[in-house]
C-alpha positions in Angstrom: 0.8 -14.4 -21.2 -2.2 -11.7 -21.2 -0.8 -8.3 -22.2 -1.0 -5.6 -19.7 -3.6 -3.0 -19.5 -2.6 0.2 -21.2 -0.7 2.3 -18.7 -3.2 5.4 -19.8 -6.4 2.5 -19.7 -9.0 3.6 -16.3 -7.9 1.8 -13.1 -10.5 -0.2 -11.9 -12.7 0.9 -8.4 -13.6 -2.5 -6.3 -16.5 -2.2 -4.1 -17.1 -1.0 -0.8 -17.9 -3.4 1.8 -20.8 -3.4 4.3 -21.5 -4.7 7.6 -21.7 -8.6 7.8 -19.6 -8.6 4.5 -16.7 -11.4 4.7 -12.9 -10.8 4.6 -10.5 -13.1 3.6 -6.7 -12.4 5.1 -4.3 -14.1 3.0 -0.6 -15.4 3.5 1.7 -14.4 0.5 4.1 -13.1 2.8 5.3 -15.0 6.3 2.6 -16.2 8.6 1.5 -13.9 10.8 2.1 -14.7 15.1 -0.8 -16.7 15.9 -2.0 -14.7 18.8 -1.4 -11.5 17.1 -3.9 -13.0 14.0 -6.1 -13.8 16.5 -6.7 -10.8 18.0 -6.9 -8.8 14.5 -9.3 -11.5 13.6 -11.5 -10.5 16.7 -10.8 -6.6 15.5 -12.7 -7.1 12.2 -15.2 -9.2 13.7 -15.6 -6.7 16.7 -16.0 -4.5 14.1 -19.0 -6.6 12.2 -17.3 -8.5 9.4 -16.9 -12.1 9.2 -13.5 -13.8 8.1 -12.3 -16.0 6.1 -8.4 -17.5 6.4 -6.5 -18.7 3.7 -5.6 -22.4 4.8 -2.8 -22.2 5.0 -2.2 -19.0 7.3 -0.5 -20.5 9.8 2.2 -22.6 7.7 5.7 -21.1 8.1 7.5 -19.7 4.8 9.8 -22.1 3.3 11.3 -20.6 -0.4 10.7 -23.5 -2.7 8.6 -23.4 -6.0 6.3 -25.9 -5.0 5.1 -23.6 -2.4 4.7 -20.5 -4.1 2.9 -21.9 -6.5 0.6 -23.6 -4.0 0.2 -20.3 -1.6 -0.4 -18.6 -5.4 -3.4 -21.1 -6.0 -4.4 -20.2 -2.0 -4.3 -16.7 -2.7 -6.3 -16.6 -6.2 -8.9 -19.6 -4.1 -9.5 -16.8 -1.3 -10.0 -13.7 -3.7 -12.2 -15.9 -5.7 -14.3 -16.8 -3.1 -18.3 -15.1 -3.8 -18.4 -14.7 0.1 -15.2 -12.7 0.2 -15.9 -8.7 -0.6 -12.5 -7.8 0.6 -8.8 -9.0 1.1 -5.9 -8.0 3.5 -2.6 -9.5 3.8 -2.1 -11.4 7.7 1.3 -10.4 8.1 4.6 -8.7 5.9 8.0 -10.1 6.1 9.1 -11.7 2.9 7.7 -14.0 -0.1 5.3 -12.4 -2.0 7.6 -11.6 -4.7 8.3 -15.0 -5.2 4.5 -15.6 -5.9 3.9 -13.2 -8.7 5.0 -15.6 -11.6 2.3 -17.5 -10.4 -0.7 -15.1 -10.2 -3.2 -14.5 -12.9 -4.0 -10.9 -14.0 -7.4 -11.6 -15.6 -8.5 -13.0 -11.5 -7.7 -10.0 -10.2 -9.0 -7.6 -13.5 -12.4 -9.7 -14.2 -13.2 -9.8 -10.0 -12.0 -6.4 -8.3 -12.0 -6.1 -4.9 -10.4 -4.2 -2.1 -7.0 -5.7 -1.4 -4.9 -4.0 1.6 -1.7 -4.5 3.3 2.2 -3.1 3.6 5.3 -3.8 3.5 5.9 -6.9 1.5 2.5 -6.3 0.2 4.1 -3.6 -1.9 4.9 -6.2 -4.3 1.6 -6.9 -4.9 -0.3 -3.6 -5.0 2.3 -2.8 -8.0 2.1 -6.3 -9.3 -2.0 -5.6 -9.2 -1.9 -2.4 -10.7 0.7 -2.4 -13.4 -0.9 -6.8 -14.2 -4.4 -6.6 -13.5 -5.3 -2.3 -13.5 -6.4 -2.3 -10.1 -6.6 0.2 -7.5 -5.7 -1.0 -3.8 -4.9 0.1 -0.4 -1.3 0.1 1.6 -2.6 -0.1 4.8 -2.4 -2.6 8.1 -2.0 -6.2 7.7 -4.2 -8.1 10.3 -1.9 -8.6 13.1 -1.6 -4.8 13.3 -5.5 -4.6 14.4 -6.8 -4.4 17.8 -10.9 -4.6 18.8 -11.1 -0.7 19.0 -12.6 1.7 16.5 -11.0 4.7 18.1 -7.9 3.4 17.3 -6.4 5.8 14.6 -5.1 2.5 12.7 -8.4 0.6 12.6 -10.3 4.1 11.8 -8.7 4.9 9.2 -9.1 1.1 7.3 -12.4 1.1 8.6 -13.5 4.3 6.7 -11.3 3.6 3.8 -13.3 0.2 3.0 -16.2 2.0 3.3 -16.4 5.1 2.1 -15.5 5.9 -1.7 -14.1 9.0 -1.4 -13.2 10.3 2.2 -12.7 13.7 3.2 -10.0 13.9 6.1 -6.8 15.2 5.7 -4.9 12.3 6.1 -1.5 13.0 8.2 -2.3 16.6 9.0 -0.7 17.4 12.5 1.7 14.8 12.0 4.0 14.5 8.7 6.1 17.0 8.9 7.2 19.5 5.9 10.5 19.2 4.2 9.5 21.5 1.5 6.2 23.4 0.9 4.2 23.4 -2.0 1.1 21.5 -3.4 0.6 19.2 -6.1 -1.9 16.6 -7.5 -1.1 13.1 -9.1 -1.6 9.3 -8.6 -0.5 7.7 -5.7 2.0 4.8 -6.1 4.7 3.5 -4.0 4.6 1.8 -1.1 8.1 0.2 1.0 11.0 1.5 -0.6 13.0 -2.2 -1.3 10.1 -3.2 -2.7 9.5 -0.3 -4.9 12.9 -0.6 -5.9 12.7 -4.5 -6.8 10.4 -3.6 -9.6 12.9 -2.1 -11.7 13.5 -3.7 -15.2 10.0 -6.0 -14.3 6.7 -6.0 -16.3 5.3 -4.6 -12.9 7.9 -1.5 -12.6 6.5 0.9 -10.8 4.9 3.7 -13.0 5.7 7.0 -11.3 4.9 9.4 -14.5 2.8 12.3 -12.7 2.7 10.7 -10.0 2.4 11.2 -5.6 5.6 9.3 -4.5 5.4 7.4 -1.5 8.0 5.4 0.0 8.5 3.6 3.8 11.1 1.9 4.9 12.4 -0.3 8.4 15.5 -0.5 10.4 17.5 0.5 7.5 20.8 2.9 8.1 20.7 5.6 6.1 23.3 4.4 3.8 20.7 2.1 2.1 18.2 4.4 2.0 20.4 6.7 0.0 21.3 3.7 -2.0 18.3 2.6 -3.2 16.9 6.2 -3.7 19.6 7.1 -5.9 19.0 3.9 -7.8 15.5 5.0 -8.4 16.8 8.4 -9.5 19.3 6.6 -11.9 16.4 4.8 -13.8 14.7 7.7 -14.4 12.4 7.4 -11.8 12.4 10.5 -9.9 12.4 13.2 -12.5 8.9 12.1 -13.2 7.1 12.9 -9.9 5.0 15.9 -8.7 5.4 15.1 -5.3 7.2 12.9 -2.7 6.3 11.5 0.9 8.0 9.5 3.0 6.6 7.3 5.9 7.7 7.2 9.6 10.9 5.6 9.6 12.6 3.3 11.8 16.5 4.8 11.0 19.0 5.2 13.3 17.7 7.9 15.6 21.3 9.4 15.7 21.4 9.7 12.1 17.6 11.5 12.5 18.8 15.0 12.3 20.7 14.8 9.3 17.6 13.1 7.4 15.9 16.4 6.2 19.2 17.5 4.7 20.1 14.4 3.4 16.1 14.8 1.7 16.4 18.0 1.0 19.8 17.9 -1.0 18.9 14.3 -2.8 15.2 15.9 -4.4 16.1 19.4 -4.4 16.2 19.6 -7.8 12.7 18.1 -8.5 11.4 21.2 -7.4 8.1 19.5 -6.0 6.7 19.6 -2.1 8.3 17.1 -0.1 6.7 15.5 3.3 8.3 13.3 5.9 6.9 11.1 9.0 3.9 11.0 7.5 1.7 8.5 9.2 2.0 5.5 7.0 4.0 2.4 7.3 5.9 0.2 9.9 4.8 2.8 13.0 1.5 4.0 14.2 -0.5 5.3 13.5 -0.5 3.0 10.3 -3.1 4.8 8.1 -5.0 3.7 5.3 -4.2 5.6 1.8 -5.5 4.6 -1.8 -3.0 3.5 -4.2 -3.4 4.3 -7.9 -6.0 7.3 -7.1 -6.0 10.6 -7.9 -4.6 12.7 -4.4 -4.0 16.3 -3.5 -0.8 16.9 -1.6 -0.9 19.9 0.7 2.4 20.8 2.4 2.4 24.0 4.2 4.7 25.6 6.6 4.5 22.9 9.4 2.8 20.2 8.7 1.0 18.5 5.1 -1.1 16.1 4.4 -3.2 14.5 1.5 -6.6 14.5 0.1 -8.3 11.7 -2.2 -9.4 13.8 -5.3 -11.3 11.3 -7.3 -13.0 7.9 -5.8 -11.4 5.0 -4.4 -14.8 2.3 -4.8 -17.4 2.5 -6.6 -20.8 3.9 -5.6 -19.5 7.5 -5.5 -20.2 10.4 -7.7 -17.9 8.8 -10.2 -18.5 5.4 -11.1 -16.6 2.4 -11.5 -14.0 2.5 -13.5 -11.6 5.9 -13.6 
């Protein structure tokens, strides 16, 4: 087995991509509706990418070996391509987990490229990171897109595949503020199950100085609290300097009580907390750079973050970082 990068090592930048550049959309997770693929297919192209499809895109998931392996070999075959500058998951659901023992770090280390996606994808941004030491994106899967560059969603990608270090203030207006304060640290996290199925891996999820953030779907409150306080139980919590939670598809009678229930679970931590921040299984779905450097602002009302450092290369600072 290849031994891990050092936790402390630089984490790879991947390079921006430019017009007529070609992205593959990959299927570690279900497959993604077909008329929903199609139209984010037409998005990117719209937008003046080509695309390339893993073949087998439109096979439904079935959980056997055999085919983890093979959608493995499918997924390494796409990021390999020399034509492919960029790599976005077609859909979430459930699988990519089951994929991992089949992945190659050095593939990922010795080729780095932009990888975005959520949800299930979580698994493989902290699989990529923690494996191979490479920065990626949480972020829409295709068959979010639609043929629109105002759309907030598609903006947002847009600029963050381009752009090495961008300036907005992501979520400013719209995550709200469950405590102030501000604090700087690495962005990790991603869908909260997810997060929380790394524990006890060689992919846990490294949270030491970090930006926490978490989103989550259609779960009652009960298991949110659950697997919260199993993160806090390994030790996972005490390490952050700041936490952010997602829009959230709870209970909307249970809404109300989900600031408290916040507020009294990380109270402790003594770090600036936000919530509904634009990120995750509503929209806006905004793009944000895991495993670089952010600035989390959280004032009275409202909060949002800040890239601090370079998420590609052909900034001010580098490649590697």
């Amino acid at each position: 087995m290849t031994p891990d990068p050092p936790d402390t090592a630089p984490l790879l930048r991947p390079a921006p991509i430019a017009k007529g550049d070609a992205i593959g959309i990959v299927a570690p997770s279900y497959a993604p509706r077909p008329g929903w693929l199609l139209r984010g297919v037409k998005a990117l192209e719209h937008a003046g990418y080509s695309v390339v499809l893993d073949p087998e895109i439109a096979t439904g998931r079935r959980f056997k070996r055999l085919e983890d392996e093979r959608r493995a070999e499918n997924f390494m075959g796409v990021w390999l391509d020399p034509k492919v500058k960029a790599v976005i998951g077609g859909t979430g659901g459930y699988g990519a987990v089951r994929m991992l023992p089949y992945l190659e770090p050095e593939v990922f280390r010795r080729n780095p490229k932009i990888f975005v996606g959520y949800s299930d994808i979580t698994a493989l941004h902290l699989w990529m990171m923690r494996r191979s030491g490479l920065r990626t994106f949480h972020g829409p899967t295709v068959d979010d897109l639609i043929p629109s560059t105002r759309d907030p969603t598609m903006a947002s990608l847009l600029m963050a595949l381009t752009t090495p270090r961008p300036t907005t203030k992501i979520g400013k207006g719209i995550a709200r503020v469950v405590r102030p304060g501000r604090a700087t640290g690495r962005l990790i996290g991603g869908n909260l199950s997810l997060v929380q199925q790394t524990i006890g891996t060689p992919y846990e999820v490294d949270t030491t100085d970090s930006i926490l953030f978490l989103e989550e779907t259609r779960d009652p409150m009960s298991v949110l609290d659950e697997r919260l306080v199993h993160l806090r139980a390994a030790g996972l919590l005490r390490r952050v300097r700041g936490v952010i939670i997602g829009k959230l598809s709870i209970d909307r009678s249970e809404e109300d009580e989900f600031e408290n229930f916040l507020l009294d679970l990380l109270s402790d931590l003594d770090v600036p907390v936000l919530t509904d921040f634009p990120a995750g299984h509503e929209m806006p779905n905004l793009t944000i750079p895991i495993g670089t450097d952010v600035e989390l602002v959280a004032e009275e009302t409202t909060g949002w973050i800040t890239y601090r450092e370079d998420a590609l290369t052909g900034g001010e600072m580098g490649a590697p970082g």
